[in-house]
N, C-alpha and C positions, 0 to 999 in steps of 0.2 A: 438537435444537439446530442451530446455525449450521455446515455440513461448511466452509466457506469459510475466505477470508483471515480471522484474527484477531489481525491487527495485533502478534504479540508475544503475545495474554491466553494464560492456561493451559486448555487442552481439558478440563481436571477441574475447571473452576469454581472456581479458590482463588481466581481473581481476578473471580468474581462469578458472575452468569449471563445478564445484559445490558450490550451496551455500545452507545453511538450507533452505529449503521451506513450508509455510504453508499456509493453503485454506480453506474456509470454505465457504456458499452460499453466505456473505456481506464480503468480507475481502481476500485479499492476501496476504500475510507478507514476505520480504525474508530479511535473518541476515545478514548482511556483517560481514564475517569470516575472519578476517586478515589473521586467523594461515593456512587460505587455499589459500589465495590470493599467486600469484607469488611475492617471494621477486627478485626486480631491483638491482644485482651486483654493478650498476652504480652509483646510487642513495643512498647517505647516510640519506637522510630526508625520503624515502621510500614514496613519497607523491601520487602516485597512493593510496597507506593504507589510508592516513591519507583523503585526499579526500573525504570517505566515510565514515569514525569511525570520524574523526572531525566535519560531518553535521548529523553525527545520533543525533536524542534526548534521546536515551535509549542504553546506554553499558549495557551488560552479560559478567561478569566476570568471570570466573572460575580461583581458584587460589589455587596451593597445597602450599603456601608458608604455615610458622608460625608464620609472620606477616602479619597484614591487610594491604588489598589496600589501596592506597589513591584515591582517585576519583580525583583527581586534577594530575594525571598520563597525562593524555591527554584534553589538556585545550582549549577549545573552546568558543564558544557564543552559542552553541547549549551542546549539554551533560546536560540534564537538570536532565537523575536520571539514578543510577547507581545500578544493580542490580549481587553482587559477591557472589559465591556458593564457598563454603571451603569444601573438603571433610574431614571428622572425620573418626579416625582409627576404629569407633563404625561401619560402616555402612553407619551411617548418614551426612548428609550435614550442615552445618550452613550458613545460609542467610544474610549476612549487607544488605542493601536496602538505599541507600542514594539517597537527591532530594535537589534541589537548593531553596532558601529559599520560593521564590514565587508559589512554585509546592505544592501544599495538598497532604495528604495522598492517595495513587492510589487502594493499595491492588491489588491481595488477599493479598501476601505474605508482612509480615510488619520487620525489622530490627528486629535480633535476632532467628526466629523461626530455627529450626532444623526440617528437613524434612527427610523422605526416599526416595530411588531410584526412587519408581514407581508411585508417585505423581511427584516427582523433576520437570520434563522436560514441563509437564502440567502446574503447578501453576507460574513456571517462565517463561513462554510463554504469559502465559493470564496476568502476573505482569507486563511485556513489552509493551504486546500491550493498558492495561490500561493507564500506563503509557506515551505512544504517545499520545494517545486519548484526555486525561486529559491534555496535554503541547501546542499539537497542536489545541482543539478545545476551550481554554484559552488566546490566544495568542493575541486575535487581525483581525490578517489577513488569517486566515485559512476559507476557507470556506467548508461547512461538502461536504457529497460525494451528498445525494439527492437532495439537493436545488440546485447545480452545474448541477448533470443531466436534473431535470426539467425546469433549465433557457436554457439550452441546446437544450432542447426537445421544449419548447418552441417558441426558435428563429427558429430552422429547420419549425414547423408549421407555424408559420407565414409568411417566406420565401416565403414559398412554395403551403402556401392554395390555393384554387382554388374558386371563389365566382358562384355559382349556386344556384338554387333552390334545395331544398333535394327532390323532385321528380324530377328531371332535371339526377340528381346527382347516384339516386337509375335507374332509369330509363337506363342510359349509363351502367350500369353492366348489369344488365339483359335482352339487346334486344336479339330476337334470330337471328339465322344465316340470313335466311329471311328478317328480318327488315333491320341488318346492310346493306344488299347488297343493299335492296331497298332503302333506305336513301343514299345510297351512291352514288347510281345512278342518286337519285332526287338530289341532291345535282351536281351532275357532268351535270345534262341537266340545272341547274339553270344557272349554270357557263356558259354554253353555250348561255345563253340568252343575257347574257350581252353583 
């Protein structure tokens, strides 16, 4: 299985065994797929689902109905935009695109446009992840990824410096065999003296 980012799913599979996955050099994304998740017999709230579709900030809809979604289907404090693909008997897909008052426009894809197949899965991936981007780095308390790393990177360095001179510093990497023994030596008849 996947050693990677998993968005949140559980490493023992309760929350399935596949979920969409996407990578790129700055970015991991993974979908939580209800319609893939194990449905709990026991469980009439199904709240393993809801767990994860209630704290996403970005639903993908797919919906063969002949009425529209309502985005207010699954109500949270999080669900901030909502992006439903309708397929048309033509071929093509039709796009709603909804966002909570306080969310701007994300793009690409805007309410309304009609797409083909072989764009579809592209422009409502990159609509998503703007869409996170744009909710979470708006919020407040998000902090982006590289200023996290470099206070990171930071504290480890400082931790852990070591104060020398930089010829002291260059010097310990490069003695040769010879030196180390000999220093080590003198160092071991110092000790002796004491």
């Amino acid at each position: 299985g996947h050693k990677g980012y998993l968005g949140g799913l559980d490493r023992k599979l309760t929350t399935g065994t596949t979920a969409p996955y996407y990578a790129n050099s700055i970015m991991e994304v993974v979908f939580h797929e209800i319609t893939s998740m194990p449905t709990n017999e026991t469980d009439d709230q199904q709240i393993h689902k809801k767990r994860h579709v209630g704290n996403d900030i970005v639903h993908i809809v797919y919906s063969e109905h002949s009425h529209d979604y309502s985005p207010y289907t699954i109500t949270s404090q999080f669900n901030d935009a909502h992006i439903i693909v309708y397929p048309l008997p033509n071929g093509l897909f039709r796009i709603q695109v909804y966002r909570k008052e306080n969310v701007h426009l994300f793009g690409p894809l805007i309410h309304g446009m009609c797409l083909s197949k072989d764009i579809l899965p592209i422009l409502v991936r990159q609509t998503a992840i703007n869409a996170n981007r744009y909710v979470r780095y708006n919020n407040g308390i998000y902090t982006r990824p590289f200023p996290t790393r470099r206070k990171a990177l930071d504290e480890i360095v400082e931790r852990f410096k070591i104060i020398k001179p930089y010829e002291d510093l260059i010097s310990a990497f490069f003695k040769s065999e010879g030196e180390s023994n000999k220093n080590d030596n003198d160092s071991n008849n110092n000790n002796n003296d004491e």
